[in-house]
VEXDREN-2710 file (C-alpha; in Angstrom, 1 decimal):
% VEXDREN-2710
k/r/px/py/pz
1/UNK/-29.7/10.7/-2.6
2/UNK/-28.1/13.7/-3.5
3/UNK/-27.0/14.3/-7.1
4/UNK/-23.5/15.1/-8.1
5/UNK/-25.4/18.2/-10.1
6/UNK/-26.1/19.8/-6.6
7/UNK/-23.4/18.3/-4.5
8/UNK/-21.6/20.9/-7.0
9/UNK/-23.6/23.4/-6.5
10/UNK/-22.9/23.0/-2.2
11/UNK/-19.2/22.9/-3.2
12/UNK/-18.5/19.4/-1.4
13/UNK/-17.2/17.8/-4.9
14/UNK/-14.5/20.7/-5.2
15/UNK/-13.3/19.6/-1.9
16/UNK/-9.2/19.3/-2.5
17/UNK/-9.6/19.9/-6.5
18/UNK/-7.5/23.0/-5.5
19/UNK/-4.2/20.6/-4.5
20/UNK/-4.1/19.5/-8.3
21/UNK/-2.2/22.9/-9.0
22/UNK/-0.1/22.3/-6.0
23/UNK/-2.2/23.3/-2.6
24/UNK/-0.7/22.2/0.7
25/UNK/-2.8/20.9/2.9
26/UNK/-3.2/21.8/6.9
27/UNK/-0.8/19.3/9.1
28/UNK/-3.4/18.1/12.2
29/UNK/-2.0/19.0/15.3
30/UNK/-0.4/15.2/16.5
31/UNK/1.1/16.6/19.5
32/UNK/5.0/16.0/21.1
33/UNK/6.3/12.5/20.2
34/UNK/8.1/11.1/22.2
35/UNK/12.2/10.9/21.7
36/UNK/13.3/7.5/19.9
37/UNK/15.2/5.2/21.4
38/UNK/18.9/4.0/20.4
39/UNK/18.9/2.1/17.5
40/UNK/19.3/-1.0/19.1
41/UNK/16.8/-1.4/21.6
42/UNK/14.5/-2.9/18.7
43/UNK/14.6/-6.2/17.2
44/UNK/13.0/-8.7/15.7
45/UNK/11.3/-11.9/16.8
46/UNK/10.6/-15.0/14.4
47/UNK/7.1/-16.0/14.0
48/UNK/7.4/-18.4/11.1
49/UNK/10.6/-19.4/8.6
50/UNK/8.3/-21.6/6.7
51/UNK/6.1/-19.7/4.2
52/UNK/6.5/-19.9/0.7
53/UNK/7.2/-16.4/-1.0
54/UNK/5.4/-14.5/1.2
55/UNK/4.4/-10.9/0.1
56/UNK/2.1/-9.8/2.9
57/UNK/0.0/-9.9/6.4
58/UNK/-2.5/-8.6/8.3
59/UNK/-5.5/-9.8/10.4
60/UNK/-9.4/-8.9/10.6
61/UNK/-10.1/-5.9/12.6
62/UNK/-10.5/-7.0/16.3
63/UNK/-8.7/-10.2/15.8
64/UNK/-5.4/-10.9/17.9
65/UNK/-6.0/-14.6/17.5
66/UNK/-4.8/-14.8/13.8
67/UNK/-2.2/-14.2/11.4
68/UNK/-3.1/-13.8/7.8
69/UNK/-0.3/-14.0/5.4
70/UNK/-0.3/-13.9/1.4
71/UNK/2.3/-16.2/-0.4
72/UNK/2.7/-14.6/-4.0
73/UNK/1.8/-18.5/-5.4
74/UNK/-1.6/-18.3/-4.8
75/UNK/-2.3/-19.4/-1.1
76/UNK/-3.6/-17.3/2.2
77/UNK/-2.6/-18.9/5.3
78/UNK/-3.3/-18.6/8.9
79/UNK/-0.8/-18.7/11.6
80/UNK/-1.3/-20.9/14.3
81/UNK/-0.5/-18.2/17.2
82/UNK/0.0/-21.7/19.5
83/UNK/3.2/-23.0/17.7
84/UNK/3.1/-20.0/14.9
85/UNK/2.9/-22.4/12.4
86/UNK/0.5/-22.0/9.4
87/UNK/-2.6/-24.2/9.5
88/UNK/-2.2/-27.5/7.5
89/UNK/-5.3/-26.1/5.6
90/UNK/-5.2/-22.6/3.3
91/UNK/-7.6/-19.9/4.5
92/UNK/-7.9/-19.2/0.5
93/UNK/-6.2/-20.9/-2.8
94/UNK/-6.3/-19.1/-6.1
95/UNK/-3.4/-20.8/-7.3
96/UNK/-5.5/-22.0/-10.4
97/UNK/-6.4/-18.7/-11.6
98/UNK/-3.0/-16.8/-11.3
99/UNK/-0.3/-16.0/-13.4
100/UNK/3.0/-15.7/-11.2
101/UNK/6.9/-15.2/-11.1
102/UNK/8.7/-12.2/-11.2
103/UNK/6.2/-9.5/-10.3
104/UNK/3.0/-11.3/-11.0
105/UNK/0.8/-14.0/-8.5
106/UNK/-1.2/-12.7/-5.1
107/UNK/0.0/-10.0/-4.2
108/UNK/-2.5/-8.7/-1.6
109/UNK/-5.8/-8.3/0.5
110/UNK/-7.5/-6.3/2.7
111/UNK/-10.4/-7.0/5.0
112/UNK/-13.7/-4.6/5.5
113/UNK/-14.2/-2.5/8.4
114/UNK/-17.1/-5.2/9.3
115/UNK/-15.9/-8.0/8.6
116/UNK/-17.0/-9.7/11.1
117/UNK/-20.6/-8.8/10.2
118/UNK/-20.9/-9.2/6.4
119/UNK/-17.2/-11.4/6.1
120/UNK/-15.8/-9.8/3.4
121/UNK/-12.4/-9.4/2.4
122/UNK/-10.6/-8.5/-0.8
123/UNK/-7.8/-9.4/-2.8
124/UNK/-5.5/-8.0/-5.9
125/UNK/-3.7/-11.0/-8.0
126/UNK/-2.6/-11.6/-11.8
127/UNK/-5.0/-13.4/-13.6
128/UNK/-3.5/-16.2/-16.4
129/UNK/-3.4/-13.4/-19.2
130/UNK/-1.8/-11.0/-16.6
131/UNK/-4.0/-8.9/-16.2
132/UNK/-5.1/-7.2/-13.1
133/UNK/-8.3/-8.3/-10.8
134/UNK/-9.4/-7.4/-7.5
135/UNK/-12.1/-9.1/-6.1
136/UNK/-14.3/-9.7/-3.1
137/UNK/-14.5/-13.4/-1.4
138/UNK/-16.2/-14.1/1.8
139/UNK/-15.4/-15.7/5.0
140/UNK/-16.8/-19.4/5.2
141/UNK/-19.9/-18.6/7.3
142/UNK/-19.5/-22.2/9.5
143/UNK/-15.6/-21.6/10.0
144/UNK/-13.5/-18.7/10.6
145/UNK/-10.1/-20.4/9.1
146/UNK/-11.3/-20.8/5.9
147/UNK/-12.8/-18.7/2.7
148/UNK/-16.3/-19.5/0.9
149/UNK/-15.6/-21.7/-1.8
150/UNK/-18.1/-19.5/-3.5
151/UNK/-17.2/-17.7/-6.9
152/UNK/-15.6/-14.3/-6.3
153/UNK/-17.6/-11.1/-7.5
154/UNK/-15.1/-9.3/-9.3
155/UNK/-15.1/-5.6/-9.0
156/UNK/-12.5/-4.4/-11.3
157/UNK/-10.3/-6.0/-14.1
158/UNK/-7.1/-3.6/-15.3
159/UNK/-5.7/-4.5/-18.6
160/UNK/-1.8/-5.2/-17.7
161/UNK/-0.9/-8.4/-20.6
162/UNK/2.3/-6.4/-22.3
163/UNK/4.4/-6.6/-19.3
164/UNK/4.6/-8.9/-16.0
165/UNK/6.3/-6.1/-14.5
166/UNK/5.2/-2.8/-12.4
167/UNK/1.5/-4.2/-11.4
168/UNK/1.6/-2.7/-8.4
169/UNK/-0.3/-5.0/-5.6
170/UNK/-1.6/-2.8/-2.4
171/UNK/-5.2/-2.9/-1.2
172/UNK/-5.9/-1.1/1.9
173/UNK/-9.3/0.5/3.6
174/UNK/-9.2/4.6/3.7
175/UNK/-10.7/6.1/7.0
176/UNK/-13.1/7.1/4.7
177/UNK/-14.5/3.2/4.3
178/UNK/-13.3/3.3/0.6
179/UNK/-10.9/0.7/-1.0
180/UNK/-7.8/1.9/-2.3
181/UNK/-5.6/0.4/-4.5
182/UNK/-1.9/0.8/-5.9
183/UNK/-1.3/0.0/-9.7
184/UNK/2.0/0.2/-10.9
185/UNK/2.2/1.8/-14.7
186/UNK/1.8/-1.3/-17.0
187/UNK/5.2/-2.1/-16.5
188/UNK/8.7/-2.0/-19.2
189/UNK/11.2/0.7/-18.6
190/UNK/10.4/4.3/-18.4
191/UNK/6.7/3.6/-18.6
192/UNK/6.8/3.7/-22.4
193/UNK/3.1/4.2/-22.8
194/UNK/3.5/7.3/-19.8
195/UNK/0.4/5.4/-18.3
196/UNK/1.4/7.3/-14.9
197/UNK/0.7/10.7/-16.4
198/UNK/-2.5/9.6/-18.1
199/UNK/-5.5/10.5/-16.0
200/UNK/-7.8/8.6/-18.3
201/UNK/-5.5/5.0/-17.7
202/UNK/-5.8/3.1/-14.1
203/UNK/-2.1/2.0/-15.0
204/UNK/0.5/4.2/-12.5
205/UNK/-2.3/4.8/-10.4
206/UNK/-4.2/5.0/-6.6
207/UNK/-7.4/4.4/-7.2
208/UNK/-10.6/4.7/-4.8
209/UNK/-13.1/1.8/-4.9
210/UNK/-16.6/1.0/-4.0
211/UNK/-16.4/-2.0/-2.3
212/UNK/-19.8/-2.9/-3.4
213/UNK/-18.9/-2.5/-6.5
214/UNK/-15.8/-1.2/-7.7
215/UNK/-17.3/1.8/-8.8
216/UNK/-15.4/5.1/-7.8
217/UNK/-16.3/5.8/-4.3
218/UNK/-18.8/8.7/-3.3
219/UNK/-17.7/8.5/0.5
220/UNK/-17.1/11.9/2.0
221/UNK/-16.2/13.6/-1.1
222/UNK/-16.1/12.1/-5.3
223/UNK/-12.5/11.1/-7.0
224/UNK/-11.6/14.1/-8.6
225/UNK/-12.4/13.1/-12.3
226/UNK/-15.7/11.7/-11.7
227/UNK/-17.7/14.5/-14.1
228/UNK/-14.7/13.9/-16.7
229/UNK/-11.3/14.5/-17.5
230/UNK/-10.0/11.5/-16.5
231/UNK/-10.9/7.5/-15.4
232/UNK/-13.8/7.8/-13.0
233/UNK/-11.9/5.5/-9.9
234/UNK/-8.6/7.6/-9.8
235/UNK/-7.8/9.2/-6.8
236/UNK/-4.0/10.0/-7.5
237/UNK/-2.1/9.9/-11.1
238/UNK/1.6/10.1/-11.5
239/UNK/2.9/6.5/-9.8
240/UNK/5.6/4.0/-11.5
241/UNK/4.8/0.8/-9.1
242/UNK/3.1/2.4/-5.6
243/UNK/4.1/-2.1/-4.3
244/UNK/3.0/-0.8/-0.8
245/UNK/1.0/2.0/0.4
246/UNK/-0.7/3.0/4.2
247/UNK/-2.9/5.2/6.2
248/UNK/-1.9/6.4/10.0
249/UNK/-4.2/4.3/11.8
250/UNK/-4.8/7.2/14.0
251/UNK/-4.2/10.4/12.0
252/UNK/-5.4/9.0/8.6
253/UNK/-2.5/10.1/6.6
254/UNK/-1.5/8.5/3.5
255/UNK/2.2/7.2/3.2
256/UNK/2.9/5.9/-0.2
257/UNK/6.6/4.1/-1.1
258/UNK/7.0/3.8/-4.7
259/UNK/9.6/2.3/-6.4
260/UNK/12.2/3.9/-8.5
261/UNK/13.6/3.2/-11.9
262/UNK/17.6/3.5/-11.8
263/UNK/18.2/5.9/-9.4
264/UNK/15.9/7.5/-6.6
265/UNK/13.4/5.5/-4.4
266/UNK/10.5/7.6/-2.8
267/UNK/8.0/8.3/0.1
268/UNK/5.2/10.2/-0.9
269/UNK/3.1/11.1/2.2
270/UNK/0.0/13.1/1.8
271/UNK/-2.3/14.3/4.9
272/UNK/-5.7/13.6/5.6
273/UNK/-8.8/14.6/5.5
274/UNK/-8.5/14.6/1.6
275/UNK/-5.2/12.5/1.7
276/UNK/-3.7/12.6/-1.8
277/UNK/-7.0/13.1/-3.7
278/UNK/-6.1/14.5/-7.3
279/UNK/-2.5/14.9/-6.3
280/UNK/0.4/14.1/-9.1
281/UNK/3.2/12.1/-7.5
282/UNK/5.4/13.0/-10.9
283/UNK/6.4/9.9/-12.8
284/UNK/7.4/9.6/-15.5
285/UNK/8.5/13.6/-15.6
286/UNK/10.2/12.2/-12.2
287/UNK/11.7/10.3/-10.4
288/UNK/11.9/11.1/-6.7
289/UNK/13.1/14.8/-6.8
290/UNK/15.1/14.5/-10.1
291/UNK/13.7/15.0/-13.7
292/UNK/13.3/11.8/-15.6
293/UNK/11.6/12.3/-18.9
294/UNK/12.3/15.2/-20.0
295/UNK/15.7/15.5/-18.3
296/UNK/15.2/18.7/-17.8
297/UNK/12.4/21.2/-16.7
298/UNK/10.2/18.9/-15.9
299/UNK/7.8/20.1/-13.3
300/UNK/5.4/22.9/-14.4
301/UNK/4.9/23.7/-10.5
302/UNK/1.6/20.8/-10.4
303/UNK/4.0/18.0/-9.3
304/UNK/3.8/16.8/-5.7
305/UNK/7.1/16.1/-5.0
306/UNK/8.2/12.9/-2.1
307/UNK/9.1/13.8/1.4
308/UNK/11.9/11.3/1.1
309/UNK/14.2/10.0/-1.4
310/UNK/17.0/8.0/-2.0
311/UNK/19.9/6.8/-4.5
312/UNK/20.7/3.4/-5.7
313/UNK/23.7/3.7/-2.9
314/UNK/25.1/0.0/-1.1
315/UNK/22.9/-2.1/-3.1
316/UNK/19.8/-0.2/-2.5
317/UNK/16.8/-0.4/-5.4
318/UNK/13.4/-1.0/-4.6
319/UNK/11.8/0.8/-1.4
320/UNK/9.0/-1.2/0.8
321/UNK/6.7/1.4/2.0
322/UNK/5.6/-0.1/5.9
323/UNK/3.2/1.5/7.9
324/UNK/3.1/4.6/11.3
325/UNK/3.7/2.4/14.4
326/UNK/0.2/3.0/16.9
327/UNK/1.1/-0.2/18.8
328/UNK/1.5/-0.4/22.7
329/UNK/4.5/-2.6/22.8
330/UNK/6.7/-0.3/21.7
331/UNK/5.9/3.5/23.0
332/UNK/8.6/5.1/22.6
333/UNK/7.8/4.7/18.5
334/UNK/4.1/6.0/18.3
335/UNK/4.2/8.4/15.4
336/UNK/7.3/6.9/13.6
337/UNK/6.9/5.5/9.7
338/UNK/8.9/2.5/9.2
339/UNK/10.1/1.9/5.7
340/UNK/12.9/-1.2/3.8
341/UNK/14.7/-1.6/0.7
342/UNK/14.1/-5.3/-0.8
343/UNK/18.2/-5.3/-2.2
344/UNK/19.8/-3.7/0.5
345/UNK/17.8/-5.0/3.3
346/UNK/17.5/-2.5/5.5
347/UNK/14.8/-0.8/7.7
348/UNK/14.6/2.9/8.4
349/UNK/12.0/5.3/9.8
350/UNK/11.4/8.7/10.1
351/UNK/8.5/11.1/11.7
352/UNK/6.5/13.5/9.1
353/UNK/6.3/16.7/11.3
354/UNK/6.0/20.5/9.9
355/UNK/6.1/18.8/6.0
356/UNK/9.3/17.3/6.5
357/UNK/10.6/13.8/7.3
358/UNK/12.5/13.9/10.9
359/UNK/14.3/11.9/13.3
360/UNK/15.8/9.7/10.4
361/UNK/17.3/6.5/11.9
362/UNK/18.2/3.0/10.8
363/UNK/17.7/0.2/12.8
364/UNK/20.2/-2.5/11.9
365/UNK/18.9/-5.5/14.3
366/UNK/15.4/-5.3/12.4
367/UNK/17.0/-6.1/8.8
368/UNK/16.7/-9.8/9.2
369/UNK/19.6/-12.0/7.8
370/UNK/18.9/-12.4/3.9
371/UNK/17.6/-9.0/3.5
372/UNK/14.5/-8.9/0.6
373/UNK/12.2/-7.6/2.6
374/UNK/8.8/-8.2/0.8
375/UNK/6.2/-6.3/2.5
376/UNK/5.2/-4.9/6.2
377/UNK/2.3/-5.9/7.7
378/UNK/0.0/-4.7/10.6
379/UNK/-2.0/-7.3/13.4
380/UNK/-5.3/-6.1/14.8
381/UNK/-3.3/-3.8/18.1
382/UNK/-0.7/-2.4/15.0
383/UNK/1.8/-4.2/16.1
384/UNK/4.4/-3.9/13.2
385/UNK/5.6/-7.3/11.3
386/UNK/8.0/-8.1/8.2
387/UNK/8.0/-10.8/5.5
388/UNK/10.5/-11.6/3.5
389/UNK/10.7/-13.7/0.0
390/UNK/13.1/-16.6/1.7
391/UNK/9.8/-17.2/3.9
392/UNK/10.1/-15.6/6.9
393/UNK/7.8/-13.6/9.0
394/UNK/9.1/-11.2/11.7
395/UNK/7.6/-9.1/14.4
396/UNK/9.2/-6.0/15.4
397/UNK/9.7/-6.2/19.8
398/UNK/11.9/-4.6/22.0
399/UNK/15.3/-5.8/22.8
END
């Protein structure tokens, strides 16, 4: 194995070091999209009303047969796709070993790129102090509804006891086979501590994981502070609470929504192949595109600023970053990022084309009737689906 001594010396570890003093990376070429339909001609179709506090779903790669859905109080469960119902029986209960309410409990999972193969999946929960843990659990060998009832191997624990806010909750697999995870910055107002502009904390954080063994990932190219300067697993610094985060299934772009303090919510989206390695979303010298601590020049020209943000207007106050639809149910929206706000309940989208955010649209029959959107969520075609903390899971289909 190559050592990071020579990978130096071959220049592959400097790859996108040069974006943290601002660099802007190439756009891929992604080709004409096609025009969006009026903002009616999507709604959304109930799969299940009863979940309890449901905060997000997804399914294995390759499966269409199964729903996985994480309710914050500790449970996974499978839908039934027969009667979309979930299975009398949990896929996974770490009830016992959570602390929950407000922000804390289970508040996600991913599962490997082979799965199927070596059955492993991950999740990201508040353990009884409050602290954060992700771990790795693996499929029951005999039966593909339910986990091993084997101990976890726990790859990383983050010190979070101070506050139960702001712990972040996102796990998601990079294109590059890493495992990336949102950390919100420790929590209280105005990250007190300014955890987010600490390279040397994993609070207000992305970070890039081994998922072996929660060391920083080597794939492709190194996080950019692995020979110093900073905690070894960061991959991007500057975050308040990054709840949801996603790569462009196709393009491998990252989209990042993180939410705001009292007034801007933002969309941070940052390109592949090096999406948002070493980049500095800002907080707590901002929030969205305004200063925030100091009030006043507060970007030395290092900050990556969002592509989107937006005031506390009509209720809004917390932003629930979604995904780019690459479905085949819906054409027409190939290449659009949909995005909600948990208070105001709605769900917009937008394209990323030439560095800016266009075709901006709401799309009022897929806010579903309660608002408090929790989360997004992906099936194995990326087919796009919403929860929502009354219990409700939604699939976005044409009208």
């Amino acid at each position: 194995m190559a050592t990071i001594r020579s990978l130096l010396i071959a220049g592959v570890v400097l790859v996108g070091i040069g974006c943290l003093s601002g660099c802007s990376p190439i756009e891929p070429d992604q080709g004409s999209l096609p025009p969006l339909p009026p903002s009616n001609d999507l709604q959304l179709q109930t799969i299940s009303t009863s979940l309890s506090s449901p905060v997000f779903m997804t399914a294995p790669p390759g499966d269409s047969t199964r729903l996985f859905v994480v309710e914050q109080g500790g449970l996974i469960r499978i839908i039934d796709p027969t009667n979309n119902l979930p299975l009398a029986t949990p896929f996974l209960n770490l009830s016992s070993l959570l602390s929950t309410g407000g922000e804390r409990g289970l508040l996600g999972m991913a599962f490997d790129s082979g799965y199927n193969a070596n059955r492993r999946f991950y999740v990201f929960y508040t353990n009884t102090t409050g602290d954060i843990v992700i771990a790795q659990y693996l499929r029951n060998a005999a039966n593909a509804n339910l986990a091993d009832s084997s101990p976890a191997t726990i790859l990383l624990t983050v010190e979070h006891s101070a506050e139960s806010n702001h712990n972040g909750g996102m796990l998601a697999f990079g294109p590059d086979g890493c495992l990336y995870a949102g950390v919100g910055d420790g929590g209280g107002g105005g990250d007190p501590s300014n955890n987010g502009q600490n390279p040397f904390s994993l609070l207000g954080k992305l970070l890039r994981l081994n998922p072996d063994t929660g060391a920083p990932c080597g794939n492709v190219t190194f996080n950019p502070f692995l020979i110093g300067g900073g905690a070894q697993q960061v991959w991007s610094l500057g975050l308040r609470n990054p709840w949801r985060f996603s790569f462009d299934r196709q393009t491998g772009d990252l989209y990042i929504g993180d939410v705001g303090q009292n007034e801007r919510e933002e969309i941070n989206v940052s390109l592949a192949p090096n999406a948002g390695r070493g980049l500095n979303y800002g907080w707590r010298l901002m929030e969205g595109t305004l200063c925030f601590n100091p009030s006043s020049n507060c970007d030395s020209g290092n900050l990556t600023r969002p592509v989107l943000d937006y005031p506390h207007f009509s209720g809004a106050c917390s932003v629930t970053g979604g995904y780019v639809y690459r479905g085949s149910a819906l054409p027409a929206m190939r290449g659009t990022y949909f995005y909600a706000d948990f208070c105001a309940g709605f769900v917009k989208s937008f394209r990323y084309q030439n560095g800016q955010p266009t075709d901006q649209k709401e799309w009022p029959l897929l806010s579903p009737t309660g608002g408090s959107i929790t989360s997004f969520g992906e099936d194995a075609t990326g087919e796009l689906y919403i929860t929502t903390q009354a219990g409700g899971l939604f699939k976005f289909i044409p009208n």
